[in-house]
Every structure is written in structure tokens, then in C-alpha cells.
N, C-alpha and C positions, 0 to 999 in steps of 0.2 A: 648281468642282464641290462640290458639298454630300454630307456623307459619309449612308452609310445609316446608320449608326445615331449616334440623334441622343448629343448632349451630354448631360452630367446635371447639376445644379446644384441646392442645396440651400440656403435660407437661411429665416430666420425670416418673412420680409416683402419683398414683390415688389411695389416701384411703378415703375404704367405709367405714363409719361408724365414726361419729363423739365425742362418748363414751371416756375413758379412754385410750383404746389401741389405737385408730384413730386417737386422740389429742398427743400421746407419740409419736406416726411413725408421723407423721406429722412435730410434732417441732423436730425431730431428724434428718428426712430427709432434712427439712431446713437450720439445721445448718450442713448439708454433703455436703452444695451448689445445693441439688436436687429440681429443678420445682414442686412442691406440689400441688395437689387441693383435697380436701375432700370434700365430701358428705355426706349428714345428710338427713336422710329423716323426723328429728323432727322440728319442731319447732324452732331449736336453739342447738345449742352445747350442748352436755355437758352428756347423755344419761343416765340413772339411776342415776350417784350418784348425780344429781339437786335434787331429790325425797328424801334424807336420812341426817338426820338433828342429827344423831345419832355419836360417833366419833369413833375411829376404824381403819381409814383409812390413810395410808403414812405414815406407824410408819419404812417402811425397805425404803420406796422408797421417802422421803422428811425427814425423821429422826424426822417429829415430829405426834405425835397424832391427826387427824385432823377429822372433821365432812366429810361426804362425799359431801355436797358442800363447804367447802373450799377447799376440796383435788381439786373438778372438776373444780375450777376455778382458782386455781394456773395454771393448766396445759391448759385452753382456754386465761388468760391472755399470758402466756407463747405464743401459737399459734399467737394471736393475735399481738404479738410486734414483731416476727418474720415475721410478713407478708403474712401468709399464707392464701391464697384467699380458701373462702367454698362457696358452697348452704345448704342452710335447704332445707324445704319442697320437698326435692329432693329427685325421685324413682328411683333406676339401675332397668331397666325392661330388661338387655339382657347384657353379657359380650360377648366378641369374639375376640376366638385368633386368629390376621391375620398370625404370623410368631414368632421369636424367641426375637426381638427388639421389635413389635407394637402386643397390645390391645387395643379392643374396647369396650368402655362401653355408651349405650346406655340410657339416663337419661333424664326425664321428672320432671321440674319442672315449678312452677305457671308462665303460658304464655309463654311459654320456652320449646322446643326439642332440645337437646344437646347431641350433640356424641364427650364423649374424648378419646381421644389415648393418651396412655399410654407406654409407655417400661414396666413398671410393676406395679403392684397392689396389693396391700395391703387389703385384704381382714377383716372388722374388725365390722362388722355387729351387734356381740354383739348376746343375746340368748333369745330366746321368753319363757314365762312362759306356765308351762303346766294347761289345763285347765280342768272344775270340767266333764267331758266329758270323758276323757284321764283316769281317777283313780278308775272308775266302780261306781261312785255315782249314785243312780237311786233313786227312786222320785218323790214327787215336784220340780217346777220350780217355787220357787217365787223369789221377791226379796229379796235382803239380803243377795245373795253370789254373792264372790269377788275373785276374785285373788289377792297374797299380794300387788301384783305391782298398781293394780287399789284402792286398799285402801288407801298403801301408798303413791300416787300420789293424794289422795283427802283430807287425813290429811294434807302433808306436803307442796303441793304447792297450794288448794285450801282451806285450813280451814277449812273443813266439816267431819264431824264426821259420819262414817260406819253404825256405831250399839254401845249399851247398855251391851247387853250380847252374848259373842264372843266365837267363839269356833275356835280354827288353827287345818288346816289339814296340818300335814306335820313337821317336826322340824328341819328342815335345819334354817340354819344361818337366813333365812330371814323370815322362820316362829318364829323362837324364838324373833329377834328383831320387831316385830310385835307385839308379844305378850305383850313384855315391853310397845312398843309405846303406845299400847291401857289403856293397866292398867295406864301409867300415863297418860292419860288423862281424867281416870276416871271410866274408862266401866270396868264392872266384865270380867273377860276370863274364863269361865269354864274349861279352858284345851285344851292342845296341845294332837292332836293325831297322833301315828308315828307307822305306819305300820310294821317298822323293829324295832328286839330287842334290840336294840342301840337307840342313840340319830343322826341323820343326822348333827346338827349342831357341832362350836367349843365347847370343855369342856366350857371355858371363858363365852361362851351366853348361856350357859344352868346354870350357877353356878348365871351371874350376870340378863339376863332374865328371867329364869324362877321361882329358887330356892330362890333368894334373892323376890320375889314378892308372893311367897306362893300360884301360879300355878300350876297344876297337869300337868304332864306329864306321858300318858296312851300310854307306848311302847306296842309294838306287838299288836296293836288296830287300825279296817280301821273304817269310815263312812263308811257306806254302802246306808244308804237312807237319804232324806231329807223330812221332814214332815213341812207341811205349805199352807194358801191359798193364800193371797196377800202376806205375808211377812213370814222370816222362823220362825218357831214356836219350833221346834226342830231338831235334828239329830240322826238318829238310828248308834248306835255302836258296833260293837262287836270285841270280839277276833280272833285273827287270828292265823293258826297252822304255821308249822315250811313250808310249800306252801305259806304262807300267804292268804290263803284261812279261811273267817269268820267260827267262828266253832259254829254249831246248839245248840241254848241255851242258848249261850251269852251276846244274844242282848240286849241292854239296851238304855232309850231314855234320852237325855241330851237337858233340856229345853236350847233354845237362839233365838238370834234374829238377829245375822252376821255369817257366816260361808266364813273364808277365807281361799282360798286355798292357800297354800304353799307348794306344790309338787316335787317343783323343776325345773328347767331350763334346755333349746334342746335348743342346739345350730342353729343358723339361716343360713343355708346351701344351701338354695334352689338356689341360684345363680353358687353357683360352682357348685353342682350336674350335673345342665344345661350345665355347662363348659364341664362337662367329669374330674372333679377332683376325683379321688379315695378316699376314705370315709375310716374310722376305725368305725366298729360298738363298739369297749367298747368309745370311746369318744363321742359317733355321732357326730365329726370334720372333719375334713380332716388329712388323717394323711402327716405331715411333715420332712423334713429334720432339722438337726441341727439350720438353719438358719431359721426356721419355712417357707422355700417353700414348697410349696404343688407338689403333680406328675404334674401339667401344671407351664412348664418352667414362670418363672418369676411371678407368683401368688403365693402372700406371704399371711398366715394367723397369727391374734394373738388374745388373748382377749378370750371372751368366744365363740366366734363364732371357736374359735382354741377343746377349750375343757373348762368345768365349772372351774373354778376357784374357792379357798377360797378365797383369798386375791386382792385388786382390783391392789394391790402394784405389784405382779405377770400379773395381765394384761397388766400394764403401761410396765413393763421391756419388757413383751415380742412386747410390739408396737415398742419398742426401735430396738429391735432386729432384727425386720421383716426390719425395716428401715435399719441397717447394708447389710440383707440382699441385699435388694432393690440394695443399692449401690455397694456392690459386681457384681449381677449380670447387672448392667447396663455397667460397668467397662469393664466387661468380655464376653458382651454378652452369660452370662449364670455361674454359678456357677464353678469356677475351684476347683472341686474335682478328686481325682486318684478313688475312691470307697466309696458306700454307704454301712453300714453295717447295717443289721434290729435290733431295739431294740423288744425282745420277753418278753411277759409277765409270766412268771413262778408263784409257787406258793405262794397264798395269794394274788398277785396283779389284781386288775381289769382294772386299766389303765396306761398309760403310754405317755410324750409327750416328746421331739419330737420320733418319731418311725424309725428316719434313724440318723446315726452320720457316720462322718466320721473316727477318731482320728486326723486330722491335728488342732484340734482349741478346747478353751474349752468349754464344754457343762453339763448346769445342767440339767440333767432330774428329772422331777415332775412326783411323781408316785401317785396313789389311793390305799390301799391297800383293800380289796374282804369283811372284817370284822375286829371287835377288835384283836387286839393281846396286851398281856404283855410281856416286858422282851424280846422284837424280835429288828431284823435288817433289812432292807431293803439293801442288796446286787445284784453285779453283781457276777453273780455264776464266768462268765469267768478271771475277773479281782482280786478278791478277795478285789474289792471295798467294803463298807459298813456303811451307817451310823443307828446308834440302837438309840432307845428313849424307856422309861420306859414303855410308851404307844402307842402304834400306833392304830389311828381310822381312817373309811372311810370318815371321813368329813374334815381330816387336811391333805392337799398335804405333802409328803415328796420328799426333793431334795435330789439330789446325785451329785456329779460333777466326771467329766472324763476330765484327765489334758490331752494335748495334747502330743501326741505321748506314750501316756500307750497303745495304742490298739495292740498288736502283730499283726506282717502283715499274721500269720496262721488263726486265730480268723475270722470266717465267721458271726458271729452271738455273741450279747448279751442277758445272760438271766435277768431280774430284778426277784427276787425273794422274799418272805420273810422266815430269819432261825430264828430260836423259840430257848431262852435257859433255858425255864424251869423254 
């Protein structure tokens, strides 16, 4: 039974989401001297990378190579010795700003109504997977489709094996490490199918998951159907034009018996939407300030609930960050900035974080760029900023940095762009 009247709970800084970023803002705002409490709506600390036994992970942000649970429990032991009080099984069912210093977040957990006030909040929620619903799969409904995240939570933290003969939809980073996973554990993978003429994922996991395991990778290729009565039995395929629209004729059936989606990740929003936070449709995050505040004063985001990330090393810095944040604005009751300048997306790029800078502090922006490019740079048109790589893909963030006091006080606006040189 949940009592009527709820809990009360009081601290400087309430971060949602007990993940990567929620664990980095957490033990950062501790050691700022800041009142912490996080919520976790799982089970336990720690949020995907408990699930990922694969390594990869804290090669910028712990300097060494690490599995994604040793990365995740470096950073809960860290929490943990700092002292910072959490719930698991905890839901924010309601934020609410009362004023410029107090938030209210309204939170249910087992036997337990608790409302905390906050000065600020750290939004860090993390990203749901999109599901076979979401990608025009139509069909059967048997068993035997997954989403990676429900696979890889039943290889890696229950021991139970999917399927035999697997096929991944999608080649982003977590469909290709999927695809490893399976093969080493035995199962055929018929093939990763990736709707765009690129690969979604790093070069690195398509070179050491897919290529070194002698997987096909079928680009410019949707599922379109699932064929099966109790279990799947196969998957209809076809080609897809430069619309990504299947093209009549092409269809072909691919015997298996798992089909895991790997789609890709939406960030988890629904709580600030509620707020009245203003959104950026190329991230579906909230778009940010330098400091990763969002438009409601003192609501700070980071992590993938910010924008998708590659790297988990980039989520943890930005939890860091939001906590910098955090303490700034408790300081000041509110961010001391003279002017916000919008970061714009120019051409070749699709997204871009954070989307407001001021010039008084330094800021790196991670950008996405639209498609492959060779031989390009990712610049600010206005500053004649720039950094070029041999390669640029839609699946590897590029940063930029902006040293404090380069912005001309004429300069209303930055463009992030990409120049091509042939």
C-alpha cells in the first residue's frame, strides 16, 4: 500500500536516470558539495552498459579499454563511496516548476509516494529502442522477434540463448555488436540488413563484427514481412530505392528463426515535453545551452536522453557537465550569461549539440553529419573554425571546440557546416 500523503525530500539536485550520465552528474555534483538524489526506475544502477560484456568502452573517459560493465561499475562504485543516496524501482510520474530556485518531481516507488524539490534537475533518462512496429514490418506475429536490447539482456544477464539462425535489422553499432555476440556463441546470422546505403554503425564494428565473422551485410535493404506460425520461419527482403521505398521485384525470402531489431534509439522525453521543454526535431532531445540547460530554467539534460550518442565516454562527460551546470545555476540562481547565440545546422550536417553557446566558456560541439563524405571538414562557416578527417560518416560524432572569447560580439548566429575538397 502506498501511504496518502506523500514523502517529502529535499536536496540541491535530482538526477533522473541512473545510467552512465546520471551516475557521472551525480558523483560530480557530490564532489561540488551538492545534496544529490537519483532515481532509477530499474532494478539497480547501472542502465544498459550491465547488459554489454563486450569492451569498447572508457578508452577517452577512464583511459583504459573496458567491458561495459566494468566501465558501469567503476562509475556506481564511485557514486557509492561518495555517498549518494538513490531509489531503484522508482517512476517520476510528474515534474513541476514551482519558481526559478524549486522543482517538483513527483515519484512512486514500491510502498512509497515521494515528492522531491529540487533547485535543479538533471535530466538523464537515457533512450528507448525503437520497435518492429515503428520500421513498416508487416506479417506474422510469431515468436522469435526481439529487440537488441531484450536479446542482449537475456544472453548477457540471463544466460538464455534467442535463436539458432538470426538475421539483425538495422547496423548501427548495437546491431553489429549483436551480430558478433550471436555468432560467438554459436548461431548462424544470416545477415545484417541496413536500409541506408552506408553502414549506421563504427567502421571498427563493421570491420571486427561483421567482416572478420564472414556476415553479409545487405545495404540499401528493408524487411518488409515476417513469415511464421508459432516461431519465425523466415523474413521477406527487398531492395530499397534512393526513397527508401522497397522496389517491386526484389523480394527475396531469408530462412531464420530470431529476427532482432536494431533500429536505433528515441531518446526518452516524455517527461520534459510535459514540462513545456522545447524539443530540436533532428536530435528528438531537448535542445540545450552550452551548459546542457534546457529552455526551463534550471533543468539540465545529458546522455542519450540529450541526443544518441556513439560513445558511452561522451555520455559520462556530458553528465559531468550538466553537473557543472547544475552548480553554476544554484550559485546564481540561474545561469550568468550576457547572450545565447544559436548554433545552425548548415550543409551536410544533421544534428548538432549543444544548440545555444555563449563565447564566455569553452564548448565542444558534437555534430552528425546528413551522409558519407571524403576528404571533408566540419566547420563554423562564421569563425573559420575546422576540423577535417579523411572520412566523415553518420555514425561517428565529430567535435569541434570554441575557445572562449573567439565569438565576435557582431556574430548573431553560428553555422556548423560541412566543406568538401575533392
Amino acid at each position: 500500500m502506498v501511504s496518502a500523503a506523500p514523502e517529502r525530500i529535499d536536496v540541491d539536485v535530482l538526477v533522473i536516470g541512473g545510467g552512465p550520465a546520471g551516475l557521472a552528474a551525480a558523483a560530480r555534483c557530490a564532489k561540488l558539495g551538492l545534496s544529490t538524489m537519483i532515481v532509477e526506475v530499474g532494478d539497480r544502477l547501472g542502465g544498459i552498459p550491465l547488459q554489454c560484456v563486450h569492451p569498447g568502452f572508457g578508452i577517452h573517459y577512464f583511459g583504459e579499454d573496458l567491458t561495459g560493465t566494468e566501465f558501469i561499475e567503476r562509475l556506481i562504485d564511485r557514486v557509492e563511496e561518495l555517498g549518494v543516496p538513490y531509489l531503484t524501482r522508482a517512476y517520476v510520474t510528474e515534474l513541476i516548476y514551482l519558481d526559478v530556485d524549486r522543482k517538483l518531481a513527483r515519484v512512486l516507488a514500491p510502498g512509497r509516494a515521494i515528492e522531491i524539490e529540487a533547485k535543479a534537475i538533471i535530466y538523464a533518462a537515457g533512450a528507448r529502442e525503437r520497435h518492429v512496429y515503428e520500421i513498416n514490418i508487416v506479417g506474422d506475429r510469431p515468436s522469435g522477434i526481439y529487440t537488441a536490447g531484450e536479446a542482449q539482456a537475456m544472453m548477457d544477464l540471463y544466460g538464455l540463448m534467442p535463436g539458432r539462425k538470426v538475421l539483425i535489422v538495422g547496423s548501427g553499432d548495437v546491431g553489429l555488436i549483436m551480430a558478433r555476440r550471436f555468432a560467438l556463441e554459436g548461431a548462424e546470422v544470416v545477415g545484417v540488413v541496413e536500409i541506408m546505403p552506408w553502414p549506421g554503425g563504427l567502421t571498427r564494428n563493421v570491420v571486427q563484427c561483421l567482416q572478420d565473422f564472414g556476415i553479409p551485410l545487405l545495404l540499401s535493404h528493408a524487411v518488409i514481412a515476417v513469415k511464421g506460425r508459432e516461431r519465425v520461419e523466415a523474413a521477406i527482403v527487398a531492395e530499397v530505392d534512393k526513397n527508401l521505398k522497397p522496389v517491386p521485384g526484389t523480394e527475396r525470402e531469408i530462412p531464420c528463426d530470431t529476427i532482432v531489431i536494431a533500429a536505433g534509439l528515441v531518446p526518452n522525453t516524455e517527461l520534459l515535453e510535459r514540462l513545456g521543454v522545447a524539443m530540436d526535431p533532428a536530435t528528438a532531445g531537448p535542445r540545450v545551452n552550452e551548459l546542457l540547460e534546457t529552455s526551463v530554467p534550471g533543468v539540465f539534460a545529458a546522455g542519450n536522453a540529450l541526443a544518441i550518442n556513439d560513445l558511452v565516454d561522451n555520455v559520462a562527460e556530458q553528465g559531468e557537465l550538466a553537473a557543472e551546470g547544475a552548480r553554476i545555476f544554484i550559485e546564481n540562481s540561474g545561469i550568468p550569461t550576457a547572450r545565447w547565440i544559436p548554433v545552425a545546422r548548415g550543409k551536410g550536417i544533421r544534428l548538432v549539440v549543444p544548440q545555444l553557446v555563449s563565447g564566455e566558456r569553452r564548448v565542444k560541439l558534437l555534430a552528425r553529419v546528413s551522409k558519407p563524405f571524403r576528404r571533408a571538414c566540419v566547420e563554423i562557416r562564421e569563425l573559420g573554425i575546422r576540423t577535417c578527417r579523411p572520412r566523415l560518416m553518420p555514425a561517428e560524432m565529430v567535435s569541434i571546440e570554441i575557445s572562449p572569447g573567439s565569438i565576435p560580439r557582431d556574430v548573431e548566429k553560428l553555422t556548423l557546416e560541412v566543406v568538401e575538397h575533392g
